[in-house]
N, C-alpha and C positions, 0 to 999 in steps of 0.2 A: 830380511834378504841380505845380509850384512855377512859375513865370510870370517872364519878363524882363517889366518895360513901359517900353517907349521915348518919352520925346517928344522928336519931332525939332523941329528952329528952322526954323519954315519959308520966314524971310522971304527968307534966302538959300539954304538948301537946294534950291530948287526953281531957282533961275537956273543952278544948277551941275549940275546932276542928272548930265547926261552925265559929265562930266567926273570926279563923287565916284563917282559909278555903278562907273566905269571903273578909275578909280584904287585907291577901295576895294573890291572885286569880291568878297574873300575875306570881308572883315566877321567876324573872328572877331580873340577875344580870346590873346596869348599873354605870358603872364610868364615862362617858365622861361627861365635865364640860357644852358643847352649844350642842343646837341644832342651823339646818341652818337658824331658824329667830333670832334669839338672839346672836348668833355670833358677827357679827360688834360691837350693842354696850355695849353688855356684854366685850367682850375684850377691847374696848375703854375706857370703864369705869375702868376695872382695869390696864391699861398701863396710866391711868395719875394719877394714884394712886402713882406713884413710883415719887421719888423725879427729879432722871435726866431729865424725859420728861417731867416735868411741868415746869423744868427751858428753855427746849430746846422751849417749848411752848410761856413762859413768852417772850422770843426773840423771836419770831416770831410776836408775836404779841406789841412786844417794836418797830420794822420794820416796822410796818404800819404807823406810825405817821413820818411825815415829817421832823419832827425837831428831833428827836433823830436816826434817821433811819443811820446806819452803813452800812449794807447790803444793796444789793438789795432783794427785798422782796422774790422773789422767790429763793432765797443763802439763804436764812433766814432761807426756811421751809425746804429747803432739808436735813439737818441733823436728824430732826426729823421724815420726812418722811421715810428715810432708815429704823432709830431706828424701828418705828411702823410697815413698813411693813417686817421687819426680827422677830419682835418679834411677830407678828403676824401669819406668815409663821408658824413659830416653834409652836406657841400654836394649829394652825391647825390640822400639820400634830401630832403632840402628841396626840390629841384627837380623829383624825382620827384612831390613832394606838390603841387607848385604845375601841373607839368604834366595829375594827375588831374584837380584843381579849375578848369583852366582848361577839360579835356573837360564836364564837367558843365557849364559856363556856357556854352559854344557849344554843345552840344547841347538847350539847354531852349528850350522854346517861348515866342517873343517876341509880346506883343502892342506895336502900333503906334498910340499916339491920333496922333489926325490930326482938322484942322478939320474 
């Protein structure tokens, strides 16, 4: 039951109407960063962006080579695999919560003051 109220700027709103009319057509609010195809490597892309998991990575991939290999290979990955999938979890469900919050705001009812 909760009310948008908009005031619009009229003085040039109205010369454009067509044109914002047109342009903006959808008028609806969206923050969330993914949609579900761009998820994985939109995220992946920016979690090796960050300097810890590209070291966490660099050893993973220093464990693959026989002669320098410390680890076993798959002890190697599992640090990094926790890191990606916790930080990946959280980026989910955040965008999950922003994609809710954003259904609730385009869906409530707006009033419009006007001269």
């Amino acid at each position: 039951n909760k009310w948008r109220i908009v005031f619009p700027n009229n003085g040039r709103q109205w010369k454009d109407w067509k044109q914002a009319s047109a342009f903006y057509s959808g008028n609806r609010i969206q923050t969330t960063k993914y949609t579900w195809f761009t998820f994985l490597p939109q995220n992946l892309f920016e979690q090796f962006h960050r300097l810890g998991n590209l070291y966490f990575f660099f050893l993973v991939v220093l464990n693959w080579f026989p002669q320098v290999e410390v680890f076993h290979r798959e002890i190697a990955m599992l640090p990094l695999i926790v890191v990606l999938l916790a930080s990946m979890s959280k980026d989910a469900i955040e965008d999950y919560r922003k994609y809710r919050f954003d259904k609730t705001i385009n869906f409530s009812k707006t009033r419009v003051y006007d001269k």
